[in-house]
C-alpha positions as CSV (number, residue, x, y, z in Angstrom):
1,X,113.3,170.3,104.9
2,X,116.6,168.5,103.7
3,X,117.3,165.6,102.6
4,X,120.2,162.5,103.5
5,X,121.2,159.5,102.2
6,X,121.4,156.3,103.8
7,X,124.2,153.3,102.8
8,X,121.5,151.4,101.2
9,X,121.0,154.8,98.7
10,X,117.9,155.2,99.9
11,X,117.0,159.2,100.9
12,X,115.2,160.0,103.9
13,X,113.6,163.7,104.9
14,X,115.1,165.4,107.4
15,X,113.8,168.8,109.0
16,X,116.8,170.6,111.3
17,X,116.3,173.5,113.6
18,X,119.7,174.2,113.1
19,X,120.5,175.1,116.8
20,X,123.7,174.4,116.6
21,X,125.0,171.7,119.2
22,X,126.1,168.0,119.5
23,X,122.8,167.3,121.5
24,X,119.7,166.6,119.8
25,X,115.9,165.6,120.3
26,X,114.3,163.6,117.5
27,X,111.3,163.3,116.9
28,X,109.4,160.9,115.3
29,X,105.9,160.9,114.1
30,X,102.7,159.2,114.0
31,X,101.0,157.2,112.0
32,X,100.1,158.5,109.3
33,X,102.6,161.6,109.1
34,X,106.1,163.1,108.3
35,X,108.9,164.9,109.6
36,X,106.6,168.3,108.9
37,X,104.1,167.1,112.3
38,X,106.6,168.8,114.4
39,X,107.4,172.2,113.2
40,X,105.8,174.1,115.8
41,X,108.0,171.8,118.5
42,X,111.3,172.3,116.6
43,X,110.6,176.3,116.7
44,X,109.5,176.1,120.1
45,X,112.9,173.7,120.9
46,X,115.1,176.6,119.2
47,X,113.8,179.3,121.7
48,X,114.8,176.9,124.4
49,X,118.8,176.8,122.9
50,X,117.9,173.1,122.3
51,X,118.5,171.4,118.6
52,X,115.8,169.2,117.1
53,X,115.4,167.3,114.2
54,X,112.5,165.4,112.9
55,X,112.5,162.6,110.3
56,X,110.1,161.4,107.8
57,X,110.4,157.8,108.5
58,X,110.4,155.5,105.6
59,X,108.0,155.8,103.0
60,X,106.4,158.7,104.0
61,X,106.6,162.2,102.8
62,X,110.1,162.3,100.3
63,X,111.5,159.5,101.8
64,X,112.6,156.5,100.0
65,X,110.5,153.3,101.0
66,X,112.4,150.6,103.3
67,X,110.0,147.4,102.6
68,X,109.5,144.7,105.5
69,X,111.2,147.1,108.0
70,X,110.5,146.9,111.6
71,X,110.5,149.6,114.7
72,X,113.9,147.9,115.7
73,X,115.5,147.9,112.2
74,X,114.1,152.2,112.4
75,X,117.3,152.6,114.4
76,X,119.5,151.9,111.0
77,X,118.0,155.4,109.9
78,X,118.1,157.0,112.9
79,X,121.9,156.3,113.5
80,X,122.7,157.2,110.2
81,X,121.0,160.4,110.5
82,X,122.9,161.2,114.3
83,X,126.2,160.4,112.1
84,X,125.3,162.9,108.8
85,X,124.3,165.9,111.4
86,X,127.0,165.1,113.8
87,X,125.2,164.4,117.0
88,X,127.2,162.5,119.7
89,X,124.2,162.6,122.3
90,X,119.8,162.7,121.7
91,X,116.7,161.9,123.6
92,X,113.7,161.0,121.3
93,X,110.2,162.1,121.5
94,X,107.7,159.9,119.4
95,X,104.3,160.5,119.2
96,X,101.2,157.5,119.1
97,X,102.7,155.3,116.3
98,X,106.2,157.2,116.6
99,X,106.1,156.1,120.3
100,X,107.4,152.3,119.7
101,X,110.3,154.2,117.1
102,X,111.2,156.1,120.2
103,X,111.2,153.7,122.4
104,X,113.3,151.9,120.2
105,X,116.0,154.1,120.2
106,X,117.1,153.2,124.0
107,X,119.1,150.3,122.8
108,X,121.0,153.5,121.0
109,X,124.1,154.0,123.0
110,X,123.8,157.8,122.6
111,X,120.3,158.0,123.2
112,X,119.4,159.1,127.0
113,X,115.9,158.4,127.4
114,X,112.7,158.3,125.5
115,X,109.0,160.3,125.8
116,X,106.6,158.5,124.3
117,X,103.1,160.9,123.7
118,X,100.2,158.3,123.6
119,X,101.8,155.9,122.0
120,X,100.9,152.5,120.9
121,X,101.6,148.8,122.6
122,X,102.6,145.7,121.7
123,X,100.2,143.6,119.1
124,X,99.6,140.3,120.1
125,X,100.7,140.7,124.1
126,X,98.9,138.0,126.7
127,X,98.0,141.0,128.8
128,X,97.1,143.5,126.5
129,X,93.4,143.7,124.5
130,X,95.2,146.1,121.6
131,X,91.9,147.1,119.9
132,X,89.9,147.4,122.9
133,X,88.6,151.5,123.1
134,X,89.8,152.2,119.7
135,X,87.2,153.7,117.4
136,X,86.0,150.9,114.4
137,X,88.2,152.7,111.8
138,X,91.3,151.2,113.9
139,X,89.6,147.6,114.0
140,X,89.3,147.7,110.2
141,X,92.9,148.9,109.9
142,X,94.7,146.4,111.8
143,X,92.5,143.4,110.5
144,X,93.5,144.5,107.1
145,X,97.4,144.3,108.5
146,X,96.9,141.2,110.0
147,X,95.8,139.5,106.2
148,X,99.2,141.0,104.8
149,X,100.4,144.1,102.9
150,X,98.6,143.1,99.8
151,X,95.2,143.4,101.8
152,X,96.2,146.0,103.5
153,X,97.7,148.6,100.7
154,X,94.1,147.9,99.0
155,X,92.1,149.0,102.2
156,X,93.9,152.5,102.4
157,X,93.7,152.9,99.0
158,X,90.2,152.8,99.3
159,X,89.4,153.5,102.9
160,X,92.9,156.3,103.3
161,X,92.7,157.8,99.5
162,X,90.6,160.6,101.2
163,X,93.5,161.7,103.8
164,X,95.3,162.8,100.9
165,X,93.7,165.5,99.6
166,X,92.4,166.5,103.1
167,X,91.4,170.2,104.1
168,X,91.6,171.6,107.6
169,X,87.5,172.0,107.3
170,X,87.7,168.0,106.6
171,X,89.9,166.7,109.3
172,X,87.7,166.3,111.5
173,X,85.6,164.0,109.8
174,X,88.4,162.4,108.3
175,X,89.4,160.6,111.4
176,X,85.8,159.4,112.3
177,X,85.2,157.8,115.8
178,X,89.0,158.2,116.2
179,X,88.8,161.5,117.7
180,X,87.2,162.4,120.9
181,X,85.6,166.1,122.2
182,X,89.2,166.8,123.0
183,X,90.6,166.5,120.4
184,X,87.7,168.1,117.9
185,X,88.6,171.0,120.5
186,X,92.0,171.5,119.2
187,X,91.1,170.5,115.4
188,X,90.5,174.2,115.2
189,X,91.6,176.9,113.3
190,X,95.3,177.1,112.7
191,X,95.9,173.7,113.8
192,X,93.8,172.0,111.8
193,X,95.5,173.6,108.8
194,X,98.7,172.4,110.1
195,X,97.5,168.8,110.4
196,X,95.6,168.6,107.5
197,X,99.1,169.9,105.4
198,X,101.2,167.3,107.6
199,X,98.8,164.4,106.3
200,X,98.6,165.5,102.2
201,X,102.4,165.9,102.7
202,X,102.9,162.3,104.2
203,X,101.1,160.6,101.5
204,X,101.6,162.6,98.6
205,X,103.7,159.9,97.1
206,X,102.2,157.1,97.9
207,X,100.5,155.2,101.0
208,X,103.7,153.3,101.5
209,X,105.0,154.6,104.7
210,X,101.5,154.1,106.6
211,X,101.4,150.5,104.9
212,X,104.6,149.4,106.3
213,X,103.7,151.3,109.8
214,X,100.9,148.9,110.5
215,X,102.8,145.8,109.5
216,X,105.3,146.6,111.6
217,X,103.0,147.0,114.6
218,X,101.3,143.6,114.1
219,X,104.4,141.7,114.3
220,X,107.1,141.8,117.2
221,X,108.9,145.2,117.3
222,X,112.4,143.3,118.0
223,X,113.6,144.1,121.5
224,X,112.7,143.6,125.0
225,X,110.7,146.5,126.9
226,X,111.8,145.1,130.0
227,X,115.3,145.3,128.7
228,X,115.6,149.4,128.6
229,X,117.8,150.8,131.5
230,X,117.6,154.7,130.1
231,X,114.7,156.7,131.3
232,X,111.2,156.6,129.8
233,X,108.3,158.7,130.1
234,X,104.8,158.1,128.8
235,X,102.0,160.5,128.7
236,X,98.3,159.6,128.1
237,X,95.0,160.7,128.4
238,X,91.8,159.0,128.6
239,X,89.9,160.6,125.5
240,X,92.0,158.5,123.1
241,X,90.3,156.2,120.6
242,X,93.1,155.9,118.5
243,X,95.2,154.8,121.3
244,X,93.5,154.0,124.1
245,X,94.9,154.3,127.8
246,X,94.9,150.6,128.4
247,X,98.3,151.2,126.1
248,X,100.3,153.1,128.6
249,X,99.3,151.6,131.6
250,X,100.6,148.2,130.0
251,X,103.6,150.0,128.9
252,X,104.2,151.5,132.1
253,X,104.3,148.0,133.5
254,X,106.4,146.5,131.3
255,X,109.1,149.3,131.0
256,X,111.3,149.0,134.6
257,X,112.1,152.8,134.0
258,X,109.1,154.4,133.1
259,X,107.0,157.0,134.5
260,X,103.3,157.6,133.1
261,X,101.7,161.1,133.3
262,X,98.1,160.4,133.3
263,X,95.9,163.2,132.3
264,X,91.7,162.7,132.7
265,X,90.1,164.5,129.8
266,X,93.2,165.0,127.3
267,X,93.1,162.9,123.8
268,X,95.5,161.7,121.0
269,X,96.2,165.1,120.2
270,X,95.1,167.2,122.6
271,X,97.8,166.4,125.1
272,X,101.2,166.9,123.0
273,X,99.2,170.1,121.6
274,X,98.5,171.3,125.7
275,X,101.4,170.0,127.3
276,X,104.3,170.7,124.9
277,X,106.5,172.8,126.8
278,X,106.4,170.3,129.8
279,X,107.5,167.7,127.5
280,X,110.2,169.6,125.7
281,X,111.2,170.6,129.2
282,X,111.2,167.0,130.1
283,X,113.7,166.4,127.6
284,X,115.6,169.3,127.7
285,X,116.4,167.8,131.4
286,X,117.5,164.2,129.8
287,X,119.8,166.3,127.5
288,X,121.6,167.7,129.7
289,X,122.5,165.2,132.1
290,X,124.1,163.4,128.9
């Protein structure tokens, strides 16, 4: 892990692979997490010659908090990070509530494309039920966003003060009706370790980060889906309660670019865990046609 800092002094956590090359993936994490999540893909990136960073976005982990930021206004960090590590050209990967901060990054005139691992919608679209299929624990959540950040810092204080000081043996339980069969197949083992240290790590500090996650995805995210010209691709499965499949399939109509990768039987975190090297390969193809 390393650290930057932004013009506004605030420091942000950065975790390099230290490939060394002009031409990056970032990667940006869920909801809650930190740069940490995606140590096994940066490795994994470095045996392909490719350079990845990920970012603790801010709030989370070490980095400084940004208050009343939104998935466009993300791009301020993530620019700022391309200039300090010197990278003319990225593709971003974002993962459920990273997916939006990914997405985002298209109006980036380096950026060349986006994947976006069953990742959230839009609150509030006319053709999208958001909370339909998500387990209750994700009804609760968002209500509490929806009342403000007052409400909502006290309902993860009392509802969230468990994730930090979660074990690998407690994850599973931790996330509740969240979780499907796949994913309590995966929980397992080494990766539940890893999870469980990427979630104590993210809100060590404070809850901060995952506060000002779900208040940006109840208001609008600040550009136009329909707007994004460089090439997106989603991939969902349909043992999601934390983000259903109703979410791709509306992003997939919205986006002119994208392509969805539906998978029958994969979950939340099942499918980035099973289908990483397609998805790194994915953008190692992006990458090089920058």
């Amino acid at each position: 892990m390393g650290e930057i800092k932004v013009s506004d002094n605030r420091v942000l956590e950065i975790f390099d692979n230290a490939v060394k090359s002009d031409k990056a993936i970032i990667f940006h994490h869920g909801t809650p997490s930190d740069a940490s999540a995606w140590q096994s893909w940066l490795d994994t990136a470095a045996t392909m010659g490719i350079r990845a960073l990920s970012y603790s976005r801010a709030g989370y982990g070490a980095s400084d908090r940004n208050l009343g930021r939104t998935v466009i206004s993300n791009n301020l960090d993530i620019c700022q990070i391309l200039d300090s590590q010197n990278i003319s050209d990225f593709v971003s990967i974002g993962w459920s509530g990273g997916g939006p901060h990914a997405l985002a990054t298209t109006c980036e005139d380096r950026n060349h494309g986006a994947i976006s691992i069953a990742g959230v919608g839009a609150y509030g679209a006319a053709d999208l039920n958001f909370l339909e299929g998500m387990g209750q624990e994700n009804h609760d959540e968002f209500g509490a966003a929806l009342a403000g950040e007052k409400k909502i810092t006290e309902w993860l204080e009392k509802f969230g003060s468990g994730m930090r000081t979660v074990s690998a043996d407690e994850i599973v339980q931790a996330f509740g009706g969240l979780i499907g069969k796949a994913d309590t197949d995966v929980l397992q083992a080494g990766y539940a370790d890893e999870m469980a240290a990427t979630t104590r790590s993210a809100l060590a500090i404070s809850f901060n980060g995952w506060v000002d996650d779900d208040l940006a995805f109840v208001k609008e995210w600040g550009f136009n889906l329909s707007d994004i010209t460089k090439p997106v691709f989603l991939w969902q499965g349909d043992d999601d309660f934390m983000v259903p499949h109703a979410h791709s399939y509306w992003l997939e109509k919205h986006i002119p670019t994208a392509l969805l990768r539906f998978i029958p039987g994969q979950g939340h975190i099942s499918i980035g865990v099973k289908y990483q090297g397609e998805i790194l390969k994915q953008a190692q193809d992006l990458l090089s046609q920058g």
